[in-house]
C-alpha positions in Angstrom: 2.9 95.0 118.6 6.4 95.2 120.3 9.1 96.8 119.7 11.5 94.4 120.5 11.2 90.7 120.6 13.7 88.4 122.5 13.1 84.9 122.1 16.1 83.1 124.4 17.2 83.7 128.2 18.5 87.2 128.4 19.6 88.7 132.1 16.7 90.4 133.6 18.3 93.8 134.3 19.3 94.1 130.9 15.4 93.2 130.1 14.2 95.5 132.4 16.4 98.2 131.5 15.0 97.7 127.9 11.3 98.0 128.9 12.1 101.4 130.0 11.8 102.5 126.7 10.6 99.8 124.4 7.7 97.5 124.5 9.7 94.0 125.1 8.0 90.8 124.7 10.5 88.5 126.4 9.6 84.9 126.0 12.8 82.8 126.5 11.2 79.2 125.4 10.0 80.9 122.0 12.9 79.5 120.4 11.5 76.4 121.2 8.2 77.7 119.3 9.1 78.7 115.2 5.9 78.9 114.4 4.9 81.7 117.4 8.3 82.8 116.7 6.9 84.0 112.6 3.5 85.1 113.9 5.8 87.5 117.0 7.9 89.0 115.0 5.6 90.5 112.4 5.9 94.1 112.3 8.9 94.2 114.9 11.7 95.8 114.3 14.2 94.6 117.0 14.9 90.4 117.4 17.5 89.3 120.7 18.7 85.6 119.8 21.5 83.6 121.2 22.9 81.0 119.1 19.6 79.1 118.8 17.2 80.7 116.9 17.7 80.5 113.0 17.6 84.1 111.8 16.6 82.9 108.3 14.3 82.0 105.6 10.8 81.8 107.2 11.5 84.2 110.1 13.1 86.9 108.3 10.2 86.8 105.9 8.1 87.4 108.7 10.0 90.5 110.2 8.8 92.4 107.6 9.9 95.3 109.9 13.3 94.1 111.2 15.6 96.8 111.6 18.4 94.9 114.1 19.1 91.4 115.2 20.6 91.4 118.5 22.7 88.4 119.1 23.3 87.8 122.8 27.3 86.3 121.9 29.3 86.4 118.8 29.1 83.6 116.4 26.7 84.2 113.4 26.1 81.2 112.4 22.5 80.8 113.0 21.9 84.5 111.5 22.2 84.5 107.7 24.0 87.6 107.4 24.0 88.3 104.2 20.5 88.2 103.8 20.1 90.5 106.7 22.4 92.9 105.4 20.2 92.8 101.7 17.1 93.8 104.1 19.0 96.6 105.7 18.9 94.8 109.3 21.9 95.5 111.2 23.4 92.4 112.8 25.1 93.3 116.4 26.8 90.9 117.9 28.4 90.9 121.2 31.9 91.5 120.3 34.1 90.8 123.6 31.6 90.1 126.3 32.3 86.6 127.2 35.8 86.4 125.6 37.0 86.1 129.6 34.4 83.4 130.3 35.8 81.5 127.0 39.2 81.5 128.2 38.9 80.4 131.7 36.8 77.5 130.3 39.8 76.2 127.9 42.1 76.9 130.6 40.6 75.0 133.2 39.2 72.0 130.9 43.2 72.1 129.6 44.5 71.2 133.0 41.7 69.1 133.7 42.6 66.9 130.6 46.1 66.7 131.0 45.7 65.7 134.6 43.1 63.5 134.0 42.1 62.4 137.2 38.5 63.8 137.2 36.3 60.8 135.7 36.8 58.1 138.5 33.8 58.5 140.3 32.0 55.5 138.5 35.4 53.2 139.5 35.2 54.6 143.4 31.4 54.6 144.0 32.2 50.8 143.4 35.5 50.5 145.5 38.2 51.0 142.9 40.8 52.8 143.8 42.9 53.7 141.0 45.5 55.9 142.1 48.0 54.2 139.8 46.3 54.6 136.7 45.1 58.2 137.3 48.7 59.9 137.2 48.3 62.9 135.0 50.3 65.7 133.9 51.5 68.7 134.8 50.4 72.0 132.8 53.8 73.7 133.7 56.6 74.0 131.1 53.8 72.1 128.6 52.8 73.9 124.8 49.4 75.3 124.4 49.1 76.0 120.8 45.7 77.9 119.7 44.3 77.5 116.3 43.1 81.3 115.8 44.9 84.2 117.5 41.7 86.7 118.0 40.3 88.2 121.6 39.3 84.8 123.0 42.6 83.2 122.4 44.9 86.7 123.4 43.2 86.2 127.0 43.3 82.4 126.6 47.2 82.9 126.2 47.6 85.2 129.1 45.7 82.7 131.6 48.3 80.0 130.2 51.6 81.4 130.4 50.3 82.1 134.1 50.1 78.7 134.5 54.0 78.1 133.5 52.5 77.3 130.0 54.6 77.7 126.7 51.9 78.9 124.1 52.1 79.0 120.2 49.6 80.2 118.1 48.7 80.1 114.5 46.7 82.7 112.5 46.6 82.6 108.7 45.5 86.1 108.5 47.6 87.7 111.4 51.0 89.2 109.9 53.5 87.0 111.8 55.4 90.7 112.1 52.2 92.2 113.8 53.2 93.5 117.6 50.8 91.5 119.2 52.4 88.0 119.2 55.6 90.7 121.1 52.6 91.6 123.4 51.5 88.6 124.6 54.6 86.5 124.9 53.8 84.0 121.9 55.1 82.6 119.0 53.6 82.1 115.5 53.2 78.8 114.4 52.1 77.2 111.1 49.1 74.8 111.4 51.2 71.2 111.1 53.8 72.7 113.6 51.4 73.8 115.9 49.7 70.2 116.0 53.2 68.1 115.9 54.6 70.7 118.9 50.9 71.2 121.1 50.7 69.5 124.5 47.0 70.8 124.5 45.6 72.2 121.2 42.5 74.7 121.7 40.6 76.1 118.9 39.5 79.8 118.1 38.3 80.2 114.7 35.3 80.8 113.0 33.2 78.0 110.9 33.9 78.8 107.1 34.4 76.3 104.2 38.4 76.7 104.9 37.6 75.6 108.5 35.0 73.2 108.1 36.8 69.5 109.5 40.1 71.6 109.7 40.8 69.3 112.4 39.8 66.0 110.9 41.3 62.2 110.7 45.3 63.7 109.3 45.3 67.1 111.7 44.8 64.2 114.6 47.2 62.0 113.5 49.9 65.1 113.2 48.7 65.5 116.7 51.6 64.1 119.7 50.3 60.9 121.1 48.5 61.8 124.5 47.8 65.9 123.3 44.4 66.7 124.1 42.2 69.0 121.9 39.6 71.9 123.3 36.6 73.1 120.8 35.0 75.9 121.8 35.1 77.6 118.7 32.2 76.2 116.4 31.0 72.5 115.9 32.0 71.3 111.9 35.7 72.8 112.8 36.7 69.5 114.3 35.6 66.0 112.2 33.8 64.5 115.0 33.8 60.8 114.2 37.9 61.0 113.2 37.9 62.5 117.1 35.9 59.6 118.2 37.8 57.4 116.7 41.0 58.7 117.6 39.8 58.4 121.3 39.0 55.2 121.1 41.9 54.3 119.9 44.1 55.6 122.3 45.5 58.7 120.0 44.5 61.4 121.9 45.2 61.5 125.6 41.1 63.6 125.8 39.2 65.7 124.4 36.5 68.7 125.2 33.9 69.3 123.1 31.2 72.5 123.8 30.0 73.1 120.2 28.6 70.5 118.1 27.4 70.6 114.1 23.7 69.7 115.8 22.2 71.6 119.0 21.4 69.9 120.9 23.4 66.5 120.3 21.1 64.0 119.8 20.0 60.9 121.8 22.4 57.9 120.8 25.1 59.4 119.1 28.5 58.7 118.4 30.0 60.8 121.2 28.0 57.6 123.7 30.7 55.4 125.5 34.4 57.5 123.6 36.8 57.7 126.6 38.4 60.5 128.2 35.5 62.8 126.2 34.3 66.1 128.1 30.6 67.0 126.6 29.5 70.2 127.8 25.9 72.3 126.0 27.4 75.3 124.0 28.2 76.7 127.7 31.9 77.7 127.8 30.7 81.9 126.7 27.9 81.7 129.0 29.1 82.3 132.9 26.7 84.5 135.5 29.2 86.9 134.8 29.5 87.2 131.2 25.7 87.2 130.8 25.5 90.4 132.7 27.9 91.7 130.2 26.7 90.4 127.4 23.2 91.2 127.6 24.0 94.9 128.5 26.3 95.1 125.7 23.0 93.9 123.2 20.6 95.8 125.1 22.6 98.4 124.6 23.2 98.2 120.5 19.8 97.2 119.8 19.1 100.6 121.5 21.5 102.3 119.6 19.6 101.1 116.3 16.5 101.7 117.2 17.1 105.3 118.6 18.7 105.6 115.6 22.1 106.3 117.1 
């Protein structure tokens, strides 16, 4: 039996560094596989996931020996934590390690949106030439406002204000006293002033039932005609058909979407034909860069647990 099991793409250094010590059976497709994913993980007490494979129910009955679940990013959403935690399995997350990777992602996809000049290849390959209608905007002196002030966003912010970017955040739980908005240069915002002042709104909060559609069909219509909205937090955060809609309307001046409430989005669905939509896999934490990091950073605290450190 191994010691560890790891059943998405991890960087192979951080593998190898791994199978110094442990028996590693590395399989990257197994997520792919639930029922080989049950019969592997009997008797193991170390599990690597990304965001993929669903630490619950029938595999958590099967890791009868589970000790840690390393989770190669930082949402938990497909770990059920709390049923971990009544096993004794430490969850470790990887608190921090593509927080840079996240941030240049909204940053760039911002000023991609608000200039809005990248989806005319379809017109040109045809010989349109629509210079007039592709006039965007400019990021400087514009509002960012970030829905969540955590890591992700305190970076985000920094990249921003670079940029010539005026950014407002809000964040129920974060004292609007605490030095940190000093720190970083922004100012604390409640939610319906954030969305009635944002140029470019960019979310950064977890999915919880006081989340769930916290951007839905009334946060968009408190929106400024032409903003444009950035999820990279966790799909069920925005209301995906009120976004549609709002698109297709004319509301919204575009939208990026890299989490969805089903991964992978399925063939036909309502995101097929919305204008001005950016769809990209669940890809904005994961950079060459970042997976180095992140993948040391689990290797590293699912050794810690199972050395018993």
């Amino acid at each position: 039996m191994p010691d560890i099991v790891i059943s998405e793409f991890m960087d192979a250094a951080a593998v190898d560094s791994l199978r110094a010590d442990f028996d590693v059976l590395y399989e990257p497709d197994l997520v792919n596989r639930s029922d080989d994913l049950v019969v592997a993980l009997k008797e193991v007490p170390a599990l690597i996931v990304r965001n993929q494979t669903q630490v619950r129910g029938a595999v958590l009955d099967a890791a009868d020996a589970l000790k840690v679940v390393g989770r190669l990013g930082v949402g938990l959403d497909n770990i059920d934590v709390a049923a971990c935690e009544a096993r004794g399995i430490e969850v470790c997350p990887a608190t921090g390690a593509n927080a840079v990777s996240v941030a240049e992602y909204v940053v760039t996809t911002v000023l991609m949106l608000l200039r809005g000049a990248y989806q005319a290849k379809h017109g040109m390959v045809k010989g349109e030439w629509p210079r007039a209608q592709l006039q965007g905007r400019e990021a400087g002196g514009r509002c960012l406002g970030l829905v969540g002030f955590g890591t992700i966003a305190r970076i985000t912010a920094t990249k921003a204000k670079a940029m010539g970017m005026d950014v407002i955040a809000h964040d129920p739980v974060l004292d609007t006293g605490d030095p940190s908005w000093a720190e970083y240069g922004v100012e604390p915002a409640d939610l319906d002033e954030l969305l009635a002042t944002a140029d470019a709104v960019s979310l950064h909060v977890p999915l919880l039932d006081t989340t769930r559609h916290l951007i839905d069909a009334s946060a968009i219509q408190r929106m400024k005609d032409d903003a444009v909205l950035v999820n990279t937090s966790r799909g069920g955060v925005v209301d995906d058909v009120a976004l549609c809609g709002a698109l297709q309307d004319g509301k919204l001046g575009g939208a990026a979407l890299d989490v969805f409430e089903v991964e992978p989005v399925p063939a036909g669905s309502i995101f097929r034909g919305v204008p001005n939509l950016v769809l990209t896999p669940h890809i904005a934490g994961v950079s060459f860069d970042s997976n180095i990091r992140v993948s040391a950073v689990t290797a590293e605290n699912v050794r810690r647990v199972l050395q018993g450190d």
